[in-house]
N, C-alpha and C positions, 0 to 999 in steps of 0.2 A: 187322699194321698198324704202320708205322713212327709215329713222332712227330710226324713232319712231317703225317702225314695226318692224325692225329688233332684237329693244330693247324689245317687246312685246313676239318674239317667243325663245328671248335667255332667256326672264323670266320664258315662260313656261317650256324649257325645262331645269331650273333649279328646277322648281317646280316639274317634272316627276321625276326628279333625288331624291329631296327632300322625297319626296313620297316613292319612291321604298326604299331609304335608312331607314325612316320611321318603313315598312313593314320588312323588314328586323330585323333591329331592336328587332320589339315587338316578330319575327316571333323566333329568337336565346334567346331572354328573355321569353320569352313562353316556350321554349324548356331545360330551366333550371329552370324550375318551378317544385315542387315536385310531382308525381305521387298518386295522393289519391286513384284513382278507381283503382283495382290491386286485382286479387286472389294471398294467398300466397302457395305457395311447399312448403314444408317439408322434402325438401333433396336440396343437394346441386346441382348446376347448372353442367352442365358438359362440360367442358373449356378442352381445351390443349392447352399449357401444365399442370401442373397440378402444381397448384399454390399457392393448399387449403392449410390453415396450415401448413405455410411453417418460415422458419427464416430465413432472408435476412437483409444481410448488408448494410449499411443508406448511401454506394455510388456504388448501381449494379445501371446498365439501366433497363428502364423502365421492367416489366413484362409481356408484350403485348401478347391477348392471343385471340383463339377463340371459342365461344361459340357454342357448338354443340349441340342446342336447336332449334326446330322448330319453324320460326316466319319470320315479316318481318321487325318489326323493334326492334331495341335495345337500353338498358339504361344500362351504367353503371356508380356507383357510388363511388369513392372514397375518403376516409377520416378518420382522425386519433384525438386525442385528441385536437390537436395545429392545427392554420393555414386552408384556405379555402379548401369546399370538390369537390375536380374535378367532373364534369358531362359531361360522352361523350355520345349522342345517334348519331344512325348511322342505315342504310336499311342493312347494312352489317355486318354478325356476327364478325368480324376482328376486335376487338379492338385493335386500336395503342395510345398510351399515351404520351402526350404530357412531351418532357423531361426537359422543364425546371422547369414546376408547381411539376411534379414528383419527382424530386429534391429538391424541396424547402418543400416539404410535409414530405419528407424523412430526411431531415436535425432539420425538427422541432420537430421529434416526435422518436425520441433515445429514446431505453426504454419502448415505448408505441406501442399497437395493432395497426395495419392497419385494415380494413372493407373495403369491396367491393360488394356492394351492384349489385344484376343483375336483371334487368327485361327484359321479353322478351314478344312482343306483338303478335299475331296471330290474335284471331279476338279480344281478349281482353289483358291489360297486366299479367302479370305472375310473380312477384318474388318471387326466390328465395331464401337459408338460407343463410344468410351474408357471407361471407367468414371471416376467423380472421386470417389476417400473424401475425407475430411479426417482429418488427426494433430493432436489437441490436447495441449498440454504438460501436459496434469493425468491426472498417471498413477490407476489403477484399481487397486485394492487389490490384492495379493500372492495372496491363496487365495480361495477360494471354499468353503465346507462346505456338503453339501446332504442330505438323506435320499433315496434311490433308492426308490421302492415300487415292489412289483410287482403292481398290482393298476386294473382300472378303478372299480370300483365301490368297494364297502365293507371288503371283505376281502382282505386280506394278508401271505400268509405269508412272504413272502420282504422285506425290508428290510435297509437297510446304510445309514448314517450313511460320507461318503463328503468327503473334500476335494481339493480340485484346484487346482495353481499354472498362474494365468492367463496365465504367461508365456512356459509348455510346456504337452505333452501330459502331464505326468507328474500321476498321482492316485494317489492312496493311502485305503483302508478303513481308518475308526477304529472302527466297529463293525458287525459282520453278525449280525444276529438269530438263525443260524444255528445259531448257536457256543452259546446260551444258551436254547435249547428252544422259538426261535421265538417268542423276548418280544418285542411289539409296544415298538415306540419312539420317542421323536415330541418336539418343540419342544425342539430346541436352540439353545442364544442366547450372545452376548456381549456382556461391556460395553464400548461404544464400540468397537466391531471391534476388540476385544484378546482374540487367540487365547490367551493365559495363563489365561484364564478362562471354563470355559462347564459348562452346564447343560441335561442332557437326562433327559428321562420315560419310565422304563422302567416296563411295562405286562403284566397277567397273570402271568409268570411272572419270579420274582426280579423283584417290582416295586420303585419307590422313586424317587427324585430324583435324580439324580447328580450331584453338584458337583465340578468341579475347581477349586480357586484354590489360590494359594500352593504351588503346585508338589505337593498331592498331592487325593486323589479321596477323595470320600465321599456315601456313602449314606443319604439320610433319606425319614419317612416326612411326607411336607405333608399330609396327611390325620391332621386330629387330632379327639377327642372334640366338637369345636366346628364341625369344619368338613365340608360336604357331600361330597368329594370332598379327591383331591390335587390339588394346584396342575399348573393348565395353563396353556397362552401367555405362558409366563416373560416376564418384562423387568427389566436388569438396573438398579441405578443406576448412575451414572456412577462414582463411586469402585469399587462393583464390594464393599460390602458388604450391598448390600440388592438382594431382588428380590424385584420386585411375581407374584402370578399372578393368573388368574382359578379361582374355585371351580364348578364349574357341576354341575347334570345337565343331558345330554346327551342326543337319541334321532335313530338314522338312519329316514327316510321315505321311501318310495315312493311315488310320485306320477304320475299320469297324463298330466302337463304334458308339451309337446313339448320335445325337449332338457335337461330334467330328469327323468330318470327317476328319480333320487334326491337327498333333500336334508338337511339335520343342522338338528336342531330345538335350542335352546336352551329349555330344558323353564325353568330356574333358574341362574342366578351370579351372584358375588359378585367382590368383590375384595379380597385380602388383600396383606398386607407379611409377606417370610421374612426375620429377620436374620441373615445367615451366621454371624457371630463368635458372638452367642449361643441360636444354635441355639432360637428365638422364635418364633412367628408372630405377626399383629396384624391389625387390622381397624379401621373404624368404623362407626357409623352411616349415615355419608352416604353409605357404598359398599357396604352390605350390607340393603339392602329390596328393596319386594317386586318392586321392577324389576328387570332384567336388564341389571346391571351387567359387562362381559364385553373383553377385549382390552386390557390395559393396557401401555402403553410410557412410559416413565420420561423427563423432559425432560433433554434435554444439561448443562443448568445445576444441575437433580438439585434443581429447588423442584418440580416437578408431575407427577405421572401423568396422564397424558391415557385415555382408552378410550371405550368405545362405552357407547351405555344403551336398553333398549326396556322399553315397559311392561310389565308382568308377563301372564304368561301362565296366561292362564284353564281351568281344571281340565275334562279334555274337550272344547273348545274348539282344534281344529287349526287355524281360522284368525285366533287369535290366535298359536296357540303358533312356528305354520311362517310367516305369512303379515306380522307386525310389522316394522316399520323401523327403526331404530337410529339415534341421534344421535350426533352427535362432541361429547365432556363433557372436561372435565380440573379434577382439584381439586389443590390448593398442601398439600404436605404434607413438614414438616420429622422426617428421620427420627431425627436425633439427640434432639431433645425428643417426637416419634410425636405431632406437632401435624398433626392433621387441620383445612382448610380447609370450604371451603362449595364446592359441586359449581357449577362453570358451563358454560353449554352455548356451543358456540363457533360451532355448523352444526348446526340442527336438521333431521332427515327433512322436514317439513314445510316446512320453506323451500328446501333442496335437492331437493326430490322427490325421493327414491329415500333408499335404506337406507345406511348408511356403516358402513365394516368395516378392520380392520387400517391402524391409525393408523401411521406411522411418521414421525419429526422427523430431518430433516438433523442432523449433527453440528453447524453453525455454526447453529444455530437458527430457520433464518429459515423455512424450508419446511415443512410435515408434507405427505408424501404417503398418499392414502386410496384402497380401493378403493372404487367405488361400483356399486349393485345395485339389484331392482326391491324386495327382499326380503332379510330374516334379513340374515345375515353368514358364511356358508360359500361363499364365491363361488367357488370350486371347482369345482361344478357349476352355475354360473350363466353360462350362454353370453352374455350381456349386459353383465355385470361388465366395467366400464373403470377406471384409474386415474385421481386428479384429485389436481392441487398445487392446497394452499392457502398463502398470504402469513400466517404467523404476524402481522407487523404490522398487516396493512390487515384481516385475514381475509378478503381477497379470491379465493375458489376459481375453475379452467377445468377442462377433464378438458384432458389431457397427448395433445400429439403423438406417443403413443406407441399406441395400440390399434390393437385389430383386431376383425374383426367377430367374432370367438371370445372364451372365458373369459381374461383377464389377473385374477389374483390375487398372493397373497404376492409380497411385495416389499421391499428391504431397501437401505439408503441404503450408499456407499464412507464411506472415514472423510475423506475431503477434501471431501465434498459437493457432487462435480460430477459423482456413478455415480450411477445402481440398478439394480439386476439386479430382473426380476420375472420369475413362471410364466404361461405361455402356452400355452393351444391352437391358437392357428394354424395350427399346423403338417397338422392331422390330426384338429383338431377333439377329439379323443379324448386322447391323451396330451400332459402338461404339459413343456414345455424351458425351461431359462433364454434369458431374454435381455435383453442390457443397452442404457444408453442414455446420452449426456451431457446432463445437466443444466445450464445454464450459471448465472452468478450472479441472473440476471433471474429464474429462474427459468422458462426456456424447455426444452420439450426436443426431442429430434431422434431422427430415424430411428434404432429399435433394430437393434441385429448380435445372430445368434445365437451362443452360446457355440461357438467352432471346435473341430475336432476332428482329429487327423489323417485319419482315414480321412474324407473327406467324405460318405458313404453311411451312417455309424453312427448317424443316426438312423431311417434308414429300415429297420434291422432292432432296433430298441431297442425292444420291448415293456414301458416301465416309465416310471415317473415322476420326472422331477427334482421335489421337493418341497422349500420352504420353505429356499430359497438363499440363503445367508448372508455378505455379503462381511469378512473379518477382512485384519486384513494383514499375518500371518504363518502360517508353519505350527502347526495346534495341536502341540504336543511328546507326543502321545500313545500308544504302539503299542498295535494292533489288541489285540495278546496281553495285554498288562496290563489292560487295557479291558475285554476280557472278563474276566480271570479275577476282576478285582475285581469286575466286577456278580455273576457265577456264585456266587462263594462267601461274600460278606458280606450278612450281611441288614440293613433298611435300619433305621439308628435314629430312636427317635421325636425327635417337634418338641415345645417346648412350645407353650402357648398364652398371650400375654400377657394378668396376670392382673389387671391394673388397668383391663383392657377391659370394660364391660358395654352388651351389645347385643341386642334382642331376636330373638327366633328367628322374623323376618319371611320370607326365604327359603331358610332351613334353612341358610346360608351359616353363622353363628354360632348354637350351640344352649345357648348360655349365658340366664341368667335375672337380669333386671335388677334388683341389688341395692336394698338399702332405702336 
């Protein structure tokens, strides 16, 4: 083979290449060409997740969904007032959206509608009615921390303490129960959505507190000679040297109720103060009788604990102990001088009819949102459980634009105070999902989005629970491996108990004896 030939057939097969790239080409420019020939619907396409008229913050990840429309191929359309309008077709109803265009579409159009346009082809194409989000300029905190449980009912062995940037797909595990012989582990918190600091309840095995602040981790034990239990339903204070828990015994019930087949009895609790820096516990009186003091969250401003309260429950007695209602309380308490206030009640059971549970205060003060129930305060299992905003000023409560005819529980405010993510069974009745909503200044809120996922199907094979979703807005700085090896191998050290306290031993909450 001469030169010349071999220059001839490396021509040609620059020219096949040329060609094909060619094809290509006109074949992806063809494919962003606008659809003229098309019958229109008259109803909206049907997608899941459900993404219709929705209000979404100008930094979540993509909304990647799937169209559950007969057909083989698909168009979707996206586009806003600013900036170029995405076109993805695909033989696959799975729309996945590209996140960086996504991004850039979102950041130009603060303020303005989104439109998403769907066509679906069978023997001819098909669109459908536009969709219309809205982009508001008040972005939604950076992470998300949540516990994953694997379990319906009561038992589970499989847990992970799990964070996720709402900006992507990208999540990362700061703890798998796994790693640590299957230690139960449960209410982790921050103060003021400040990832530098949190607190979570490691149970049964290597039990103990785990605190991180000031950049390093430590183990203690809240369960002290005086008190019934270790602290649970942390809340931090705002400076992020004090945090409140509740003290309780606890018992799971089985119940013959329709849609409750199980329910968590608040047998006794209490509520205590832990002082990080001096490794303290505290109490008072007014928070420690024979009522069931229980759920405390610490005010933005760092004068009050707010929490719930129900009568005490009667020895033997299930329908006091499963069947009581709970008020929304809050007492003023200065932790620098441990000045305990006088308990006031803000929303009682009796004037709200129904039970009130998981009090949570907007960072700018003006809101607390509650869930509210027929009964107790585990609304978890209570397929009735809706959320309601109250007007810290007026005390004026609604229940929130936000339910559904399923369990809505736990829920946790952004640090701007225009988010909250809360858990839902909507979806399936059965298993809990985050999903979030905009809150505006009124105090209005709007149609919840479910937390997107790249794969749009992931939750219809997710056998397990998002629990107790936490918005902060940064990444916690924790690795998995430090995480564990430090719960694994340190045991937890004791608390004291502050000793200038004397309260009586009303419901086992302090078992101290009231001096002379």
């Amino acid at each position: 083979m001469t030169p010349y030939s071999s220059l001839s057939m490396m021509s040609k097969k620059i020219s096949v290449r040329i060609v094909f790239f060619l094809f290509f080409m006109i074949l992806g420019w063809s494919c962003k060409k606008e659809i003229k020939n098309y019958t229109s619907g008259n109803r909206d396409a049907s997608i899941f997740p459900d993404y219709i008229n929705v209000v979404i913050p100008p930094n979540i990840a993509p909304l990647n969904f799937i169209i559950n429309e007969k057909g083989n191929r698909y168009r979707v359309e996206i586009y806003s007032k600013n900036g170029e309008k995405m076109r993805i077709e695909s033989s696959s109803p799975k729309i996945e959206i590209p996140e960086k265009k996504w991004h850039q579409l979102l950041d130009q159009n603060k303020r303005n509608p989104l439109f998403v346009d769907i066509y679906v082809k069978d023997r001819q194409w098909k669109k459908f009615r536009s969709i219309r989000d809205s982009i508001v300029d008040e972005k939604i905190d950076d992470y998300m921390v949540y516990r994953m449980v694997h379990a319906v009912y009561t038992y589970s062995r499989q847990i992970e303490v799990c964070q996720r940037d709402l900006g992507s797909f990208s999540e990362s595990v700061l703890f798998d129960n796994a790693s640590v012989d299957y230690a139960c582990v449960n209410c982790h918190s921050f103060p003021q959505n400040d990832p530098s600091k949190m607190v979570m309840h490691v149970r049964k095995e290597h039990p103990g507190s785990v605190i991180y602040h000031s950049g390093k981790l430590e183990k203690v034990n809240t369960r002290t000679p005086f008190t019934m239990s270790g602290g649970v339903y942390p809340s931090w204070s705002p400076d992020g040297n004090y945090i409140a828990f509740a003290v309780l015994k606890m018992v799971p019930v089985f119940t013959s109720r329709k849609n409750k087949i199980i329910d968590l009895a608040d047998q006794a609790s209490d509520l205590v103060v832990y002082d990080v820096r001096k490794n303290q516990m505290t109490t008072s009186p007014s928070v420690s009788t024979y009522s069931r003091e229980n759920m405390p969250f610490w005010s933005p401003d760092g004068k009050w604990i707010y929490y719930i309260n129900a009568p005490e429950a009667k020895k033997g007695d299930l329908e006091s102990l499963l069947h009581q209602k709970y008020d929304l309380m809050r007492i003023s308490f200065d932790a620098a001088s441990n000045r305990w206030g006088t308990p006031d009640t803000l929303l009682s059971s009796k004037q709200a009819g129904m039970s009130i549970t998981f009090p949570q205060i907007s960072p700018d003060g003006n809101y607390l949102v509650f869930t509210g129930t027929d009964y107790g305060y585990f609304t978890i299992y209570h397929q009735n459980s809706d959320l309601y905003i109250l007007d810290l000023a007026t005390r004026e409560y609604r229940k929130m634009d936000v339910n559904s005819d399923c369990a809505e529980s736990y829920h946790s405010w952004s640090s701007n105070s225009r988010w909250i993510v809360f858990s839902s069974k909507r979806l399936d009745k059965t298993y809990t999902r985050p999903f979030f909503a905009y809150v505006d200044q009124y105090g209005r809120s709007f149609k919840p989005f479910l937390l997107p996922q790249k794969d749009p199907e992931y939750y219809e094979e997710l056998m397990a629970n998002y629990n107790r979703p936490e918005l902060v807005t940064g990444k916690v700085n924790l690795s998995e491996l430090d995480l564990r090896d430090f719960i694994y191998k340190n045991d937890a050290k004791s608390v004291g108990f502050d000793p200038s306290v004397s309260v009586d031993a009303l419901s086992g909450a302090t078992k101290m004896v009231k001096k002379p």
